[in-house]
Backbone as JSON, one array per atom type, in Angstrom:
{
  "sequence": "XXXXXXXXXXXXXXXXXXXXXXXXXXXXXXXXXXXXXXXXXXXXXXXXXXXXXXXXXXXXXXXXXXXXXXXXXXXXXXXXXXXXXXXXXXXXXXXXXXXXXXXXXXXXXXXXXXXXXXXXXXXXXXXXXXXXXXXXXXXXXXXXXXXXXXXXXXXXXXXXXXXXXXXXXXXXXXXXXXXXXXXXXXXXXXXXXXXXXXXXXXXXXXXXXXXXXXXXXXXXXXXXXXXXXXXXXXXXXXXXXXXXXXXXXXXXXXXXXXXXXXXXXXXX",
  "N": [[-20.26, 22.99, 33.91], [-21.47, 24.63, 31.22], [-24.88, 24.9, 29.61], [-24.33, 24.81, 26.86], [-22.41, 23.4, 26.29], [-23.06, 20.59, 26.72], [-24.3, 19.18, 24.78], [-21.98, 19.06, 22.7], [-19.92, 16.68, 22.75], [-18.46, 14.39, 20.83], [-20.2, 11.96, 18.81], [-22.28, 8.83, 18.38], [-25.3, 7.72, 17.57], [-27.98, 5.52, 17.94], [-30.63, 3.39, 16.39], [-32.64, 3.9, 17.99], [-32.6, 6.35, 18.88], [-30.35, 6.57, 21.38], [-27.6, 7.29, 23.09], [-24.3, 6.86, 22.35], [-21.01, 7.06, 23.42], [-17.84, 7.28, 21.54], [-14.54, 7.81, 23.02], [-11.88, 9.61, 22.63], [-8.61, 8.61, 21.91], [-6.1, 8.86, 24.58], [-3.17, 11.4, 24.51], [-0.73, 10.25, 24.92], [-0.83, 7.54, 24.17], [-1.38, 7.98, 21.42], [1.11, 8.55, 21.1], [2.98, 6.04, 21.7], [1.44, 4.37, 20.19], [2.09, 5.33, 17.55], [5.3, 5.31, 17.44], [5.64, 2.7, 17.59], [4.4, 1.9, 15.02], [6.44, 3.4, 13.46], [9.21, 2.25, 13.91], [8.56, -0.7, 13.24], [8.19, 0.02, 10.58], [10.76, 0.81, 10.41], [12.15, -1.62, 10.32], [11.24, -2.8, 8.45], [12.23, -1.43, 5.96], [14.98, -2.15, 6.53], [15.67, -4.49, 6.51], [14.63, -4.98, 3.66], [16.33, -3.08, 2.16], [18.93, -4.8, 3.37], [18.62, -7.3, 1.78], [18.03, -7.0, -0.9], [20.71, -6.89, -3.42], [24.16, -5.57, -3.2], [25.86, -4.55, -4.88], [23.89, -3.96, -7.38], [23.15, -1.16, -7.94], [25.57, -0.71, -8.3], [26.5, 0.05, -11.02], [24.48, 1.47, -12.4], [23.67, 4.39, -10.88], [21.22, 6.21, -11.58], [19.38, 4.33, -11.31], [19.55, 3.62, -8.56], [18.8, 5.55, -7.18], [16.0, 5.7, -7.91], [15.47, 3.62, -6.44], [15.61, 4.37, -4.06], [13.55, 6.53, -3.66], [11.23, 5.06, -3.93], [11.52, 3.47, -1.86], [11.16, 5.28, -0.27], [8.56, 6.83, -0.89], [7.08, 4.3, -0.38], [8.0, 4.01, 2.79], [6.75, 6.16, 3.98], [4.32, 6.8, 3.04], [2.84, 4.93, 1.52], [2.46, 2.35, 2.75], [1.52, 3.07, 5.11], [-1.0, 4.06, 3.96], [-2.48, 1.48, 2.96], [-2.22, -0.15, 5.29], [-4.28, 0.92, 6.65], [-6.9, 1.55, 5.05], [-7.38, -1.19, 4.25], [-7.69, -2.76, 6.52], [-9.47, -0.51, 7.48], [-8.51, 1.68, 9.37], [-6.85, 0.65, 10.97], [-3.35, 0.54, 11.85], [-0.48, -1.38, 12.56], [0.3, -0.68, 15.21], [-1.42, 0.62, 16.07], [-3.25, -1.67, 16.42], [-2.11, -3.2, 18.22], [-2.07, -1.53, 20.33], [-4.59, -0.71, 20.6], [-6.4, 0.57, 19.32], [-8.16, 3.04, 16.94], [-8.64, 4.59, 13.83], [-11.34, 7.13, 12.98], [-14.39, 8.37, 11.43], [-15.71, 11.83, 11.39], [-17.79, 11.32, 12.24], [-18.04, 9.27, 13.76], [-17.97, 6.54, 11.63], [-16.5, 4.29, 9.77], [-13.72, 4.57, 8.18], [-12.21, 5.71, 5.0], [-10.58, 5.11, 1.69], [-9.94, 7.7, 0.79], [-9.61, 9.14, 3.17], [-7.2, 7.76, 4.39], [-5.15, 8.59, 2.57], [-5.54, 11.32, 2.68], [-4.46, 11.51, 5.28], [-2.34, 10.1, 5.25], [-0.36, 11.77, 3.11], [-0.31, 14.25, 4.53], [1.22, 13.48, 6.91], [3.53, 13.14, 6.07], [4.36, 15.47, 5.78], [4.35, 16.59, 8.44], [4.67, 14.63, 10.61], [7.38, 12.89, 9.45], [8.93, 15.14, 8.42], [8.98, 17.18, 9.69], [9.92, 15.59, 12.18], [8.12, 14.92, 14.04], [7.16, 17.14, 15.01], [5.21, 18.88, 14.4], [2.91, 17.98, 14.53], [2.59, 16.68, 17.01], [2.48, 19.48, 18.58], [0.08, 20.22, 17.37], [-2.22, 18.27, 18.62], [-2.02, 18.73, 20.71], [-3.23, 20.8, 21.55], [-6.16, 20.85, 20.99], [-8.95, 18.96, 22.34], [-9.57, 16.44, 21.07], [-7.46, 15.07, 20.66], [-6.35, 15.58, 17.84], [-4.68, 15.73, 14.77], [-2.63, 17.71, 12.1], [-3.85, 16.43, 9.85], [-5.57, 14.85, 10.6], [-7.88, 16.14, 10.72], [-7.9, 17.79, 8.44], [-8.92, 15.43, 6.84], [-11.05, 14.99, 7.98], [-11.44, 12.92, 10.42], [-10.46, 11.25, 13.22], [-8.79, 9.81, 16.62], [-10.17, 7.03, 18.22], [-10.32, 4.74, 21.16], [-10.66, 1.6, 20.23], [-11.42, -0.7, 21.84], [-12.86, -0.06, 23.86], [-15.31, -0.27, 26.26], [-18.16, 0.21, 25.29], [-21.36, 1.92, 27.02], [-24.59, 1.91, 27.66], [-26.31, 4.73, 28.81], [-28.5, 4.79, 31.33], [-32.11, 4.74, 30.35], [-34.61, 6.97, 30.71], [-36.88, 7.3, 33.31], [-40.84, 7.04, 33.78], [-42.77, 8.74, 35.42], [-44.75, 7.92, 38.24], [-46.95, 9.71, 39.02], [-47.71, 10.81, 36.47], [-48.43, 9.09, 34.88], [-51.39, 8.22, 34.62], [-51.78, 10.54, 32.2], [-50.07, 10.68, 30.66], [-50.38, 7.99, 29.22], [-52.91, 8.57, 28.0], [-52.26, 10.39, 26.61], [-51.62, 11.5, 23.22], [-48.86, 10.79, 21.6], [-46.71, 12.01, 19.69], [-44.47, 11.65, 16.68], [-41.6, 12.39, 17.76], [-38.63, 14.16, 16.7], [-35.12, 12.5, 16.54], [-33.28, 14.43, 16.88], [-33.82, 16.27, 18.9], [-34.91, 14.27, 21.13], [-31.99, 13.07, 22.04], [-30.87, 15.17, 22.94], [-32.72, 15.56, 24.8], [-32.41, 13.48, 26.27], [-29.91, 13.65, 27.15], [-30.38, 16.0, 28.55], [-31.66, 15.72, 31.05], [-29.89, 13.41, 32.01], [-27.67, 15.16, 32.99], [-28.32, 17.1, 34.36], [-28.28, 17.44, 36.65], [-25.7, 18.6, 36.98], [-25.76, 21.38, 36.2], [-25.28, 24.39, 36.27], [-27.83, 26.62, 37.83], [-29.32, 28.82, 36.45], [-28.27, 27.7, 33.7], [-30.13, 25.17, 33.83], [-32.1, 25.7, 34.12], [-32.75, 27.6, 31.92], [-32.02, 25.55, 29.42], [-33.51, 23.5, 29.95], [-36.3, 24.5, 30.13], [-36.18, 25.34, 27.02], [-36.05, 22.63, 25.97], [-38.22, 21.32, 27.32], [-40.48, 23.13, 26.02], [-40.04, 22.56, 23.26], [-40.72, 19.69, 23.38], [-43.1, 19.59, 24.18], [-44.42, 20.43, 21.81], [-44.95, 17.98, 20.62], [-46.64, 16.55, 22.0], [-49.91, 16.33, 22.96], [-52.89, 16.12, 24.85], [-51.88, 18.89, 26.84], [-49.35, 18.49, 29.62], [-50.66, 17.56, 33.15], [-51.83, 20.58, 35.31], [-48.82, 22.27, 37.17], [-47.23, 20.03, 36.92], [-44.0, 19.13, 37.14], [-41.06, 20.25, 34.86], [-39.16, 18.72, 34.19], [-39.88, 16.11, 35.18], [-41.9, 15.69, 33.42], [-40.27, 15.32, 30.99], [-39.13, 12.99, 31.04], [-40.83, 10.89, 31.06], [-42.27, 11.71, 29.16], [-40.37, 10.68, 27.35], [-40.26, 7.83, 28.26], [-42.45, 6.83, 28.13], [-42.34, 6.92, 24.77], [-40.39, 5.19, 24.51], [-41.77, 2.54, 25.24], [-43.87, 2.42, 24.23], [-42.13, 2.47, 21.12], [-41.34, -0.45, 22.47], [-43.66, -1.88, 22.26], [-44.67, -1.67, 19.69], [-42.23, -3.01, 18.06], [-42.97, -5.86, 19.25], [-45.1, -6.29, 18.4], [-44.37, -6.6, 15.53], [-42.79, -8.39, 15.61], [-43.88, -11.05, 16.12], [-46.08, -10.85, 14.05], [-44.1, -11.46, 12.35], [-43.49, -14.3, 13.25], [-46.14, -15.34, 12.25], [-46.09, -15.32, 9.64], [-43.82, -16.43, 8.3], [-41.77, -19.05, 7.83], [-40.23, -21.34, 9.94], [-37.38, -21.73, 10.45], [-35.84, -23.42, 11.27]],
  "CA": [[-20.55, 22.76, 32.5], [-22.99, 25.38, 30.43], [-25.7, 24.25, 28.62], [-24.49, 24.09, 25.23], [-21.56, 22.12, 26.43], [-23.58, 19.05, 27.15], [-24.19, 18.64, 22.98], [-20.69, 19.33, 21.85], [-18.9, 15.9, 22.63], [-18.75, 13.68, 19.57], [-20.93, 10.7, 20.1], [-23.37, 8.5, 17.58], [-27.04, 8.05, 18.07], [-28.6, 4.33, 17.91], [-31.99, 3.61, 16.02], [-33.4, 4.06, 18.8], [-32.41, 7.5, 19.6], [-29.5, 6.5, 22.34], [-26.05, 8.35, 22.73], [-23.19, 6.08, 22.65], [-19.7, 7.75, 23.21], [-16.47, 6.77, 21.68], [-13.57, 8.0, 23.77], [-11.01, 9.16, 21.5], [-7.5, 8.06, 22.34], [-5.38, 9.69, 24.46], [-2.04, 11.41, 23.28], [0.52, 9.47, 24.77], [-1.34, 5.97, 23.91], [-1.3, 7.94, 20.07], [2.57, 8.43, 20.47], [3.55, 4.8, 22.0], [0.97, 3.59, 18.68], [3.32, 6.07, 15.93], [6.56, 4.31, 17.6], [5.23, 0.88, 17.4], [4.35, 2.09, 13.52], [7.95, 3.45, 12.96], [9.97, 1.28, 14.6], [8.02, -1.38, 12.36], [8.61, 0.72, 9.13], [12.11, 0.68, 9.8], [12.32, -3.04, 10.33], [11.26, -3.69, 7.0], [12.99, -1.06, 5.2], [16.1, -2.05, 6.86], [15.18, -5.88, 5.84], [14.63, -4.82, 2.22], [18.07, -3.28, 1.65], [19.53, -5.98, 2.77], [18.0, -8.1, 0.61], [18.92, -6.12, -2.56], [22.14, -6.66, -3.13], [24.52, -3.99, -3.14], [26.01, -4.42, -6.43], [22.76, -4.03, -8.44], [22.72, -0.64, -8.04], [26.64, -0.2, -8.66], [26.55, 0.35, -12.44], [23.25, 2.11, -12.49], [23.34, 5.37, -10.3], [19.77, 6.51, -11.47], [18.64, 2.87, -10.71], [19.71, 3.27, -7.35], [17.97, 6.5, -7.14], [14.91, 5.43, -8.29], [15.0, 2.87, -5.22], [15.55, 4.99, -2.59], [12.9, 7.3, -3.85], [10.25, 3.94, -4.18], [11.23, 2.85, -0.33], [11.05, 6.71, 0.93], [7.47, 7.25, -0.7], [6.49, 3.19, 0.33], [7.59, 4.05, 4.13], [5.97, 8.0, 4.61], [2.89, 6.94, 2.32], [2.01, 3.44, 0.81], [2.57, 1.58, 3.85], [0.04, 3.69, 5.61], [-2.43, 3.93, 3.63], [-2.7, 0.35, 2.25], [-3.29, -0.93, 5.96], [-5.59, 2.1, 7.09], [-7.73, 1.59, 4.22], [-7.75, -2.73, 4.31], [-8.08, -2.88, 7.78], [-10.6, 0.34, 8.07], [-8.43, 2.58, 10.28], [-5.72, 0.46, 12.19], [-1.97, 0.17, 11.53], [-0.07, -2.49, 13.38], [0.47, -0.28, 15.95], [-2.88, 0.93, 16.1], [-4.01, -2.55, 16.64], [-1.02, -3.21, 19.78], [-2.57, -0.5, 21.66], [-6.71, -0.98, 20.89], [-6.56, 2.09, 18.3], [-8.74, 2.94, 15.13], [-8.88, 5.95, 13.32], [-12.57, 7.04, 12.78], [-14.32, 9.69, 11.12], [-15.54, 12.55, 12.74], [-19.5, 10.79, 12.54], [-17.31, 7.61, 13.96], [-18.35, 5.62, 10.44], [-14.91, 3.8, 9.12], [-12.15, 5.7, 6.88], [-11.8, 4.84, 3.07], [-9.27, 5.19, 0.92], [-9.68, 8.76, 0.6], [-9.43, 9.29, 4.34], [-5.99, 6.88, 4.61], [-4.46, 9.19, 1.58], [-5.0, 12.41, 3.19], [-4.03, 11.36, 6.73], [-0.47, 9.95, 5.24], [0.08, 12.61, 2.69], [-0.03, 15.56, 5.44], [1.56, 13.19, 7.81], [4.89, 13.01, 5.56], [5.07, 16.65, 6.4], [4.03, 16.98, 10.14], [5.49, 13.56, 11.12], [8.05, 12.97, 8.55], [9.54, 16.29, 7.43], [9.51, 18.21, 11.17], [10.12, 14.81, 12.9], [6.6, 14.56, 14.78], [6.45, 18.36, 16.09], [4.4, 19.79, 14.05], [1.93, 16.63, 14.68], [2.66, 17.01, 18.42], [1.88, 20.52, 18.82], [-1.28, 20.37, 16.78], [-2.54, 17.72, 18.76], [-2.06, 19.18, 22.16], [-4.18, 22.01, 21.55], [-7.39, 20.15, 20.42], [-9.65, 17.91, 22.79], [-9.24, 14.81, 20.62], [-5.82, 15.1, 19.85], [-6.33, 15.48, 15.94], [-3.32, 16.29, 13.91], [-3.12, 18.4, 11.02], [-3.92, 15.48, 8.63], [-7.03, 14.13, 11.16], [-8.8, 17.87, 10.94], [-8.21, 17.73, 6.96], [-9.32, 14.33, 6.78], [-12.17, 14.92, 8.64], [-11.18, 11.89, 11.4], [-9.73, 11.34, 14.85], [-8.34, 8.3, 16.38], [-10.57, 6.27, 19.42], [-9.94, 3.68, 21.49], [-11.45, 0.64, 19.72], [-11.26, -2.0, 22.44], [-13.47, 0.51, 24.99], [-16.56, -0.88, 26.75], [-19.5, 1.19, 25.46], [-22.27, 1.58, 27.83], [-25.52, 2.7, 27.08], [-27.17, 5.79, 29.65], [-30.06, 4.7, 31.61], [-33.36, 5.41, 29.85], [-35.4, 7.63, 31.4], [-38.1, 6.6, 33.72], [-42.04, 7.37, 33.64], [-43.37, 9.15, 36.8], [-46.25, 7.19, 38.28], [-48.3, 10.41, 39.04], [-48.37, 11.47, 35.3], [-48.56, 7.71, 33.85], [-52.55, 8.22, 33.81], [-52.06, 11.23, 31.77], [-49.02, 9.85, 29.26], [-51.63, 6.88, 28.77], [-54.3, 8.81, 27.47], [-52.18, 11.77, 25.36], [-51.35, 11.16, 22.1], [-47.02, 11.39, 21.57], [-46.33, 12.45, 18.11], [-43.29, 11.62, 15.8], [-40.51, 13.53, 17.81], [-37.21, 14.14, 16.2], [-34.17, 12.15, 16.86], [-32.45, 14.6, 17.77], [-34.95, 16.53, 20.09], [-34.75, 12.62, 22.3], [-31.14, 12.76, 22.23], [-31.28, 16.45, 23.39], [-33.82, 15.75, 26.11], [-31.76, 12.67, 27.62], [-28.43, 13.77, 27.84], [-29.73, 17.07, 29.37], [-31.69, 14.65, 31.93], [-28.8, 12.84, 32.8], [-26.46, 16.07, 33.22], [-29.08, 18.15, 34.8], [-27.6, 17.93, 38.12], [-24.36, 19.09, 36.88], [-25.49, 22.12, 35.65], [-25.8, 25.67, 37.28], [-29.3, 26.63, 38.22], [-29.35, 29.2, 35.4], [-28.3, 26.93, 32.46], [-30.34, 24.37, 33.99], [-33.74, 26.74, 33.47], [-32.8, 28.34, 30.26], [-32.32, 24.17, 28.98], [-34.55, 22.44, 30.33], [-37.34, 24.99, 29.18], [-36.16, 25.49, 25.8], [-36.02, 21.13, 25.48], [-39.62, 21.26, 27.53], [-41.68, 23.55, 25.15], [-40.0, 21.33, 22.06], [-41.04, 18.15, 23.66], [-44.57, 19.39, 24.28], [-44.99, 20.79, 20.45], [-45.59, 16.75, 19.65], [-47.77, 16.04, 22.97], [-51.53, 16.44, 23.48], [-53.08, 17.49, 25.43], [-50.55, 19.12, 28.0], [-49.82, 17.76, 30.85], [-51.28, 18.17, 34.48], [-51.3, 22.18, 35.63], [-48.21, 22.01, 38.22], [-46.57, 19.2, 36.92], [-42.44, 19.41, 36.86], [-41.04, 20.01, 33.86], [-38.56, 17.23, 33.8], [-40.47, 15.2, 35.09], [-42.77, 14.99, 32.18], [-40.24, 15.04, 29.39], [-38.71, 11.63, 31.27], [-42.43, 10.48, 31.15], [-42.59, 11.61, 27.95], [-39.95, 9.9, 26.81], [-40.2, 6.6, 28.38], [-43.82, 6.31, 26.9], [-42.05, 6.92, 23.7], [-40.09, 3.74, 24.08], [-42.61, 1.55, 25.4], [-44.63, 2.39, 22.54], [-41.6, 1.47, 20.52], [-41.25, -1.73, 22.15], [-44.53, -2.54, 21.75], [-44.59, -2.04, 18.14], [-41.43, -4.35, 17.41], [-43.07, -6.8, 19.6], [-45.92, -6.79, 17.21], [-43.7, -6.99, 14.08], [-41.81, -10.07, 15.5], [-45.12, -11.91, 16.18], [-46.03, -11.43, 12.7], [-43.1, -12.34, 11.61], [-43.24, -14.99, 13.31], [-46.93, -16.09, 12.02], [-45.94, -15.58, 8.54], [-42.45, -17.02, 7.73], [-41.16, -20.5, 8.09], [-39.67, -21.76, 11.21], [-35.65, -21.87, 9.77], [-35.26, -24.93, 12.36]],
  "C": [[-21.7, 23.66, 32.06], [-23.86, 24.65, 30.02], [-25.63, 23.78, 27.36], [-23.13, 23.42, 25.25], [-22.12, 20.84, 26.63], [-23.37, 18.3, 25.49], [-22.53, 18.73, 22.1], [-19.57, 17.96, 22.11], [-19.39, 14.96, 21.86], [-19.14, 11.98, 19.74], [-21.51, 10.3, 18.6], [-24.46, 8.29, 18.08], [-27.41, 6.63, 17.48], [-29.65, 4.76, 17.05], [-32.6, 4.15, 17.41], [-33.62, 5.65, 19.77], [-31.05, 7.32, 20.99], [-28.3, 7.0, 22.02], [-25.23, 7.18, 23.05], [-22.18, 6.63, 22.39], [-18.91, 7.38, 22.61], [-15.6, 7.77, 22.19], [-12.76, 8.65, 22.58], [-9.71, 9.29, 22.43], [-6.63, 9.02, 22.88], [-3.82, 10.3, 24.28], [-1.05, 10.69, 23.54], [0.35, 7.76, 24.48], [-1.01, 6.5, 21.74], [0.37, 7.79, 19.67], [2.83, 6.9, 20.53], [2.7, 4.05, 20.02], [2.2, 4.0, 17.46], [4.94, 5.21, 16.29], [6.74, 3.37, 17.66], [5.38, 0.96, 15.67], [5.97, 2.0, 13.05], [8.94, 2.32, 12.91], [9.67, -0.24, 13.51], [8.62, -1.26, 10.58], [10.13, 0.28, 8.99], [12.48, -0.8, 9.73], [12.51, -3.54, 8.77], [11.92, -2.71, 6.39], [14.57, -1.48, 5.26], [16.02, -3.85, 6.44], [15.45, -5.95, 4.51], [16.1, -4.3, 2.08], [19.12, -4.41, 2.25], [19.64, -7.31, 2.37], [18.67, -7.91, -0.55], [20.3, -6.31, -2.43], [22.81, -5.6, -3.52], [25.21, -3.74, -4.43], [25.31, -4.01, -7.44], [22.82, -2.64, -8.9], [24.53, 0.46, -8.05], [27.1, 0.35, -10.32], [25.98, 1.48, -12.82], [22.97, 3.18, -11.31], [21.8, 5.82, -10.03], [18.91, 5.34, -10.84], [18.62, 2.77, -9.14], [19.28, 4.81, -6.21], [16.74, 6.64, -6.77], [14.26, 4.7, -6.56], [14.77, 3.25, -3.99], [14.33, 6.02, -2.27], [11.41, 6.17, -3.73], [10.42, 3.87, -2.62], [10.97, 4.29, 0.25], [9.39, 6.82, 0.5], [6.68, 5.62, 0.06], [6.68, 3.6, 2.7], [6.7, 4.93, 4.52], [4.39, 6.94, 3.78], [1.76, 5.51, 2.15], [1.86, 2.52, 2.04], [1.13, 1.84, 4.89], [-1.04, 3.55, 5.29], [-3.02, 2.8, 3.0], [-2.83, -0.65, 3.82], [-4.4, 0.33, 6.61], [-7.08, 1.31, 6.1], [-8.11, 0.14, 3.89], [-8.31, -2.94, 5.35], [-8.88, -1.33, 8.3], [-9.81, 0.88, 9.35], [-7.19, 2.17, 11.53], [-4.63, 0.09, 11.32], [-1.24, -1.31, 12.78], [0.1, -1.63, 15.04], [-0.64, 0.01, 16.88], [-3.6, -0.63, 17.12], [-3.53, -3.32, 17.98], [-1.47, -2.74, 20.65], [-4.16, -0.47, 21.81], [-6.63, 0.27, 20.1], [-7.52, 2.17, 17.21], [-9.13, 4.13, 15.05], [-10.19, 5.68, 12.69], [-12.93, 8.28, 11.81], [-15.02, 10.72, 11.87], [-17.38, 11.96, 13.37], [-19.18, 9.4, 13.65], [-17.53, 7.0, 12.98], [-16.14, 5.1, 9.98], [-14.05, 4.7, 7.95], [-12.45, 4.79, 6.02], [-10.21, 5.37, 2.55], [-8.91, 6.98, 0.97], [-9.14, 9.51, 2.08], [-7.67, 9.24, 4.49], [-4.85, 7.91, 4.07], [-3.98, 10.26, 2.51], [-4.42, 12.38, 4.22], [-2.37, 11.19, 5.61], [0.28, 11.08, 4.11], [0.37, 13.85, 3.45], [0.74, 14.75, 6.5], [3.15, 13.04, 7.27], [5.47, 14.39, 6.09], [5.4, 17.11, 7.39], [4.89, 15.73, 10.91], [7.04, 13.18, 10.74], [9.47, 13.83, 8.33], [10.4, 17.09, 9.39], [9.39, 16.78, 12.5], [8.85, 14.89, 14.11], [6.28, 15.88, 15.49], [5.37, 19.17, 16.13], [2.94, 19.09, 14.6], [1.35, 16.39, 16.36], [1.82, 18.39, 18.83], [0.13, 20.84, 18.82], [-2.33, 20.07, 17.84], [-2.66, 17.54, 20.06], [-2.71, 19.99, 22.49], [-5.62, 21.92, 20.87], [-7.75, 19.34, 21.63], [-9.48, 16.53, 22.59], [-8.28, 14.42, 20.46], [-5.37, 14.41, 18.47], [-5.25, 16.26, 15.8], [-3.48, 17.04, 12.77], [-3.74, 17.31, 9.77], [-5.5, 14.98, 9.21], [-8.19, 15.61, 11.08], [-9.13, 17.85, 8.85], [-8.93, 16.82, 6.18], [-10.97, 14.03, 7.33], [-12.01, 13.31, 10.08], [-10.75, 12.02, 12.62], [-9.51, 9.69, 14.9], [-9.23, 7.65, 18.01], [-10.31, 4.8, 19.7], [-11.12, 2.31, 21.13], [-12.13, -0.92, 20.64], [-12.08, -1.34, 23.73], [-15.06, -0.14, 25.42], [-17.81, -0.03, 26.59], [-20.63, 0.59, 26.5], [-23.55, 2.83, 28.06], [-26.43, 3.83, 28.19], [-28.53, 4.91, 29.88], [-31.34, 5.02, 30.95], [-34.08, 6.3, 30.87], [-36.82, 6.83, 31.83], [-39.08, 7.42, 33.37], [-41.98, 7.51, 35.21], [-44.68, 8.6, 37.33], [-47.2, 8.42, 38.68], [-48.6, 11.18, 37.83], [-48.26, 10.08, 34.63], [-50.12, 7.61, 33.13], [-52.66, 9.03, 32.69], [-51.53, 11.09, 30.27], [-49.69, 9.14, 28.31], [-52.18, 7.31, 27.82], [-53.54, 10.24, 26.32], [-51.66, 11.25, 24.3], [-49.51, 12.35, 21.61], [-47.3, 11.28, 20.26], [-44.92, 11.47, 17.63], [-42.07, 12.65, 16.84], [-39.44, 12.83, 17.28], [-36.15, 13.2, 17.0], [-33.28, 12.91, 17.64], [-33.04, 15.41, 18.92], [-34.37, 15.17, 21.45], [-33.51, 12.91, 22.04], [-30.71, 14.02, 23.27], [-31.71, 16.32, 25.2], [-32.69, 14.75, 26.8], [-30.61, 13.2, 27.97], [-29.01, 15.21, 28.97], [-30.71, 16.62, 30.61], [-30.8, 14.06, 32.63], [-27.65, 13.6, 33.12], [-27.42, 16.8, 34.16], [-28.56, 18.7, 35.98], [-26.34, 18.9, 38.13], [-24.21, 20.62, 36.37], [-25.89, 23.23, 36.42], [-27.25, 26.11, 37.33], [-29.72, 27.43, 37.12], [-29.69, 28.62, 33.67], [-29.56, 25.89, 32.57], [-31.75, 24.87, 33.72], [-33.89, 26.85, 32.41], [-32.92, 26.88, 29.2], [-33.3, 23.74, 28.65], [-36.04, 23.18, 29.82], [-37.38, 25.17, 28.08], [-36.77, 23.76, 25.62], [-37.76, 21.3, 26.02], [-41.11, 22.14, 26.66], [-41.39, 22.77, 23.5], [-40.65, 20.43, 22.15], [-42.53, 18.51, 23.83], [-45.24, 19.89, 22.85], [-45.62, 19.21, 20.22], [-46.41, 15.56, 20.55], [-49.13, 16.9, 22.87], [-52.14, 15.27, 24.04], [-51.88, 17.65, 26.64], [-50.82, 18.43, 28.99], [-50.87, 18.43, 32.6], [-50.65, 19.52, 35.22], [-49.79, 21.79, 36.91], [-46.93, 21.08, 38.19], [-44.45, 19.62, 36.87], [-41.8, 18.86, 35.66], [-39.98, 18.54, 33.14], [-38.99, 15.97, 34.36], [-41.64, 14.45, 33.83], [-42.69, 14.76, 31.39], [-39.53, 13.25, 29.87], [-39.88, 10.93, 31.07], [-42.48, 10.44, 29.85], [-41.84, 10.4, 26.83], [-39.82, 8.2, 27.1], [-41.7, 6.05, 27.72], [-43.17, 6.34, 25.44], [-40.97, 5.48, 23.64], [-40.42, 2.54, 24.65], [-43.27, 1.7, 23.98], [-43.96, 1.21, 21.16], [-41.32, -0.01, 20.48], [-41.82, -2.32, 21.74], [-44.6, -2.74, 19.93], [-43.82, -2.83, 17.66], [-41.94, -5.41, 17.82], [-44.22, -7.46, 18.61], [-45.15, -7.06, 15.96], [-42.77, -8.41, 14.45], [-43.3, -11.02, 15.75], [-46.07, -12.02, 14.89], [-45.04, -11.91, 11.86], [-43.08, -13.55, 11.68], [-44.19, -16.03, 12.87], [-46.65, -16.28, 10.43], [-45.02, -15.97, 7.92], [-42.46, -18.03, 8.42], [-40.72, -20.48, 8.86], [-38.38, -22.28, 10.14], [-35.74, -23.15, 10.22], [-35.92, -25.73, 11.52]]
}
């Protein structure tokens, strides 16, 4: 893995600065979902005509026009995007297999999302019977379709066990020094930066793993004083660095719940 592969898989970031992955789904869990969808679709379209009776639409040619043109845009379009956009991203199918279409930040789809996904999906799914949709979606990482790229979305597995990366420890022969320096404000994404390339470090060639780790180590010391001890190792002091940075934090919430707790009512 290079170095600037470590930052390139699509992840969110906690308050707290932590990386949490979602997975996104992979393609033959997206087909078995689209043939759960279909298969569905046709149920009820095939339900609804025969319902209607068949006479209604014996007099009235255009009338019976009209209908076929109402159930063809309700299966390709309305259907779609009226549970995408209620249910935030799952179809019935979706929800069979642990599915939910996201966007590309992971935050939930809207309406506008739902639209574009099933309007390009009439053509790619629809029109060229799932090849174009296929193809697309084999030659991408996430296996986005032409409609999830336009849309800005992808689809992850919703039912996956996130699990949050170790924090980084403090080194006990720079703890006196952590103590006594004064950590700044660092960036969010700086700390997100520094841990993942902490917890990859091993994985990376001795090269990348220099050129990194010193770029992230003269960042991380712009918002320390005074430097650390002559000699010290450089990842050792941004794990240092950063685990003083969330002791700190705990401490500070621990103070804000202890006033909270002297100045508001006891609920009970």
């Amino acid at each position: 893995m290079t170095s600037r592969g470590i930052f390139e898989a699509q992840r969110f970031v906690t308050s707290e600065a932590v990386e949490v992955e979602l997975p996104a789904a992979a393609l033959p869990t997206r087909m078995v979902s689209g043939l759960v969808d279909l298969l569905v679709v046709a149920a009820g379209v095939v339900g609804l005509i025969l319902l209607v009776p068949g006479d209604l639409f014996e007099a009235d040619a255009a009338l019976g026009q009209v209908f076929v043109i109402v159930l063809t845009v309700l299966a390709m379009a309305g259907i779609p995007i009226t549970l995408e956009t209620l249910t935030h991203g799952r179809t019935l199918g979706k929800l069979a297999l642990g599915l939910r279409t996201v966007r590309d930040d992971t935050g939930p789809i809207g309406l506008r999302h739902a639209v574009i996904r099933a309007l390009v999906g009439a053509f790619e799914i629809w029109m060229t019977l799932g090849s174009v949709a296929l193809i697309t979606a084999m030659t991408n990482e996430k296996g986005k379709r032409l409609g999830d790229f336009l849309a800005g979305t992808y689809v992850v597995h919703d039912r996956v066990r996130l699990r949050l990366p170790e924090p980084p420890q403090a080194d006990p022969a720079l703890a006196a020094w952590v103590q006594g320096a004064d950590v700044g404000v660092i960036p969010d994404a700086l700390v997100v930066a520094t841990r993942q390339f902490l917890a990859r470090s091993s994985t990376l060639t001795p090269s990348a793993r220099a050129q990194t780790g010193g770029e992230l180590y003269a960042a991380l010391l712009g918002h320390v004083a005074p430097a650390p001890p002559p000699g010290a190792p450089p990842e050792q002091v941004m794990a240092t660095v950063l685990a003083r940075r969330r002791q700190r934090d705990e401490e500070r919430l621990e103070r804000a719940d202890r006033l909270r707790a002297r100045l508001l009512p006891d609920p009970g």
